[in-house]
N, C-alpha and C positions, 0 to 999 in steps of 0.2 A: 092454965096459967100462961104456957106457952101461946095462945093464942091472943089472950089476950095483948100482950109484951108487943106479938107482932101488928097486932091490930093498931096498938100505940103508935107502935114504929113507923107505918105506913102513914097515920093522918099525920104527924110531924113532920115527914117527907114532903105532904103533899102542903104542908102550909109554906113549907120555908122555900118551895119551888115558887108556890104560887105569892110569895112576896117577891121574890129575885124577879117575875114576868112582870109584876105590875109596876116595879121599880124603873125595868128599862122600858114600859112602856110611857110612863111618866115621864122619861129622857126624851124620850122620840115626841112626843108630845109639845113637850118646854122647845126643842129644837125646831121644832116646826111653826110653834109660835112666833118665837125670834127670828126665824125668815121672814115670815111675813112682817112682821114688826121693818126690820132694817128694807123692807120693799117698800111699804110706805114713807120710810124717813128720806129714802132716797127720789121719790115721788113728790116729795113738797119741792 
């Protein structure tokens, strides 16, 4: 039973991490958009 518990405890770990990476990777993303984006506006 104990293994199990921990077995749980580890994939939960491992989703709520791998949401928090792909959140800031989505920031870094949208920010890098948005430069390019205001390069071109200032390019017209």
């Amino acid at each position: 039973m104990k293994k199990a518990w921990l077995a749980m405890m580890v994939c939960m770990s491992a989703l709520v991490a791998g949401c928090n990476t792909m959140e800031g990777a989505g920031k870094d993303i949208q920010a890098g958009g948005q430069a390019i984006e205001n390069s071109a506006e200032r390019a017209k």
